[in-house]
N, C-alpha and C positions, 0 to 999 in steps of 0.2 A: 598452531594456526590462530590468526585474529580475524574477528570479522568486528568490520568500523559502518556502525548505523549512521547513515546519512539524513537522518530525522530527527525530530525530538516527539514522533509520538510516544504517549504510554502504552495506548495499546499494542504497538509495533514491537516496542520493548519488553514488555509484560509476556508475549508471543516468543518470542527468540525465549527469553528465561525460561518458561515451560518447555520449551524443547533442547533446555540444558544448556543454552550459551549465553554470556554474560558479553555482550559488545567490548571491544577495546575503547571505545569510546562513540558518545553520543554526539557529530555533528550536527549543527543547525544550517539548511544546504541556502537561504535565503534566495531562494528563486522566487523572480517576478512569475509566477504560472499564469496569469491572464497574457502576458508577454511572450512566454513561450506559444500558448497554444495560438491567438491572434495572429503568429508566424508561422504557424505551420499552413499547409494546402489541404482543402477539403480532408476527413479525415472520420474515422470511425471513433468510437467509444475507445476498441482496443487499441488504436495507434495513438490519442492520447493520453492515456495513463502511461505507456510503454514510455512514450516520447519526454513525459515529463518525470520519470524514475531515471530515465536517463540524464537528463537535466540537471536532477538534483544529486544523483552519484554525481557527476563531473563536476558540479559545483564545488565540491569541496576536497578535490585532488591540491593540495599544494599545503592544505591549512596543517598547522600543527596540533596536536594533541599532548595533553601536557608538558609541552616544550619541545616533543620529540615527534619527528614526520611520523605519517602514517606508513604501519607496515602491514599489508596484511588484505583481506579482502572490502573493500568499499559497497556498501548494499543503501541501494536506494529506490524508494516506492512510492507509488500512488494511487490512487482509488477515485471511482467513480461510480455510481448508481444510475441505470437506464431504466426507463420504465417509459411506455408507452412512446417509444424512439425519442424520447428528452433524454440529455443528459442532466445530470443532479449530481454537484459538485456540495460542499459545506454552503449550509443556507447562512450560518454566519447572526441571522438576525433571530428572534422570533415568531414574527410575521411569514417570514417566510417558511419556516418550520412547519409551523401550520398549515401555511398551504399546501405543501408538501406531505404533510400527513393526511390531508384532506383526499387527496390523488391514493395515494399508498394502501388504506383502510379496500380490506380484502381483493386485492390486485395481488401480481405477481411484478418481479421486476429483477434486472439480472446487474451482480455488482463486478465489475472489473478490476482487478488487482496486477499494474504492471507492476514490474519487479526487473531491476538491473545491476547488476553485478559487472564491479570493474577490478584486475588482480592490479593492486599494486605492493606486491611484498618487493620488500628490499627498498623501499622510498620512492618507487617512481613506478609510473605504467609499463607492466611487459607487453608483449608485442599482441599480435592478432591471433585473436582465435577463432573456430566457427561459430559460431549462431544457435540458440538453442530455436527451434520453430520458425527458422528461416531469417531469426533479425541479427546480427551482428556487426561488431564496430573494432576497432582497433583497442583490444584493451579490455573491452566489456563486450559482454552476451546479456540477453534481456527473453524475460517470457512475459505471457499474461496468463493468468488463471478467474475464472470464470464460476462464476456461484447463481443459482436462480434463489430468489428469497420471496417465499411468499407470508403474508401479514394477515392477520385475523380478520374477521367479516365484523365484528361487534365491537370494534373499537367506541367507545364514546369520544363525544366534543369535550367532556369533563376529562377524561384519561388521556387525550392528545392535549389539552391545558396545560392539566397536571405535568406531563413527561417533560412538557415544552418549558416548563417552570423551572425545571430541573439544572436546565443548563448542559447537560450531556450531548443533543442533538445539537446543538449550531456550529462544534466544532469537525465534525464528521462526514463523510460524505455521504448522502440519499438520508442524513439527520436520524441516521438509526444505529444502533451499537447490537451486537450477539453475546456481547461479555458485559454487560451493564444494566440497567433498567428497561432498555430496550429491547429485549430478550421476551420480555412477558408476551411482548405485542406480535413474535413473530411462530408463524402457523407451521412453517418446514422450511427447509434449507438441503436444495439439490447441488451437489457439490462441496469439494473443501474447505469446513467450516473456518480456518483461519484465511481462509481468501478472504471473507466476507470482513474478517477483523482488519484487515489491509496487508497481509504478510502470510505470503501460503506457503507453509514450511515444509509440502514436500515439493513446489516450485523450487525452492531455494535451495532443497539437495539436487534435485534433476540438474540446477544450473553449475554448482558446485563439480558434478560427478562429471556430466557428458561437456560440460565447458572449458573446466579444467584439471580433469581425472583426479578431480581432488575429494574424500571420501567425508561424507557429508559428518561423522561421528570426533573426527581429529577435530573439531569445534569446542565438542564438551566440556565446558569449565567451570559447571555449578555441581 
């Protein structure tokens, strides 16, 4: 069995390696996502990430991988950080890092990790399958999984500087990480900690198993 990361995060990838699979290969899905989500109809946190894991799995059905199609399962994700009903996407700048650490500093906020999974073994998409939580498409099933994250009361303006210095937060979404220097700053984590990484890896068996009776262990290949 292959599974093809439709990402180039490291965290995404560093997540699958820890739970013993080495991707067939890493695509980069090049999705405009201001583009997708501006197309879609009023929508909640979890239909966005869902809507744009989906996005970015179908993005790269066709491309090749070492010269040779893809065979195998296509897994594509996204993330986003809600807090105080805003959504917080990658702050991207420092500026706005800070700002957002500014809000964060002993708050609670909840992180959304969709997840989509498309079968294409044998070179092409097989047919329809059901839905995992009610969402499915011809080809692909999708879940969200859900993490609450709450952040230390005592952060200083000097340690949100500091982190923001780092470079770590402007690539990430809600400018925080659980596997990096970010980790220090946070206070508890309800829910699946690699949700909160962007890839919740018992989402990703539930999809594998009740999606496509496929056993989430025939992966293993570290």
């Amino acid at each position: 069995m292959r599974l093809y990361l439709a990402s180039t995060s490291p965290a995404r990838l560093a997540t699958l390696r820890a739970a013993g699979i080495e991707p067939a290969g890493l695509i980069s899905p090049g999705v405009d996502e201001d583009a997708v989500v501006a197309a879609m109809p009023p929508h909640t946190p979890q239909e966005m990430v869902l809507e744009l894991a989906r996005a970015k799995a179908a993005a790269v059905i066709g491309q090749l991988v070492d010269g040779e199609p893809i065979d195998g399962f296509i897994l594509g994700g996204d993330s986003a950080f809600e807090l105080n009903g805003e959504i917080f996407g990658k702050p991207h700048t420092a500026d706005v890092a800070r700002s957002r650490w500014a809000q964060m500093v002993g708050s609670t906020g909840v992180l959304h990790s969709g997840h989509w999974l498309i079968d294409h073994r044998g070179g092409r998409v097989q047919g329809e399958v059901d839905g995992v939580g009610g969402v499915g498409a011809v080809g692909g099933v999708g879940a969200v999984e859900s993490a609450r994250v709450s952040f230390a009361e005592d952060i200083s303006p000097a340690e949100i500087d500091a982190y923001v210095a780092t470079g770590e937060p402007l690539q990430v979404a809600g400018a925080f990480t659980i596997d990096g220097r970010g980790a220090a700053f946070i206070s508890s984590i309800s829910g699946t900690p690699s949700a909160v990484i962007g890839l919740s890896v018992p989402t990703l068996r539930e999809l594998l198993h009740d999606g496509f009776g496929v056993e989430f262990h025939r992966f293993w290949n570290r």
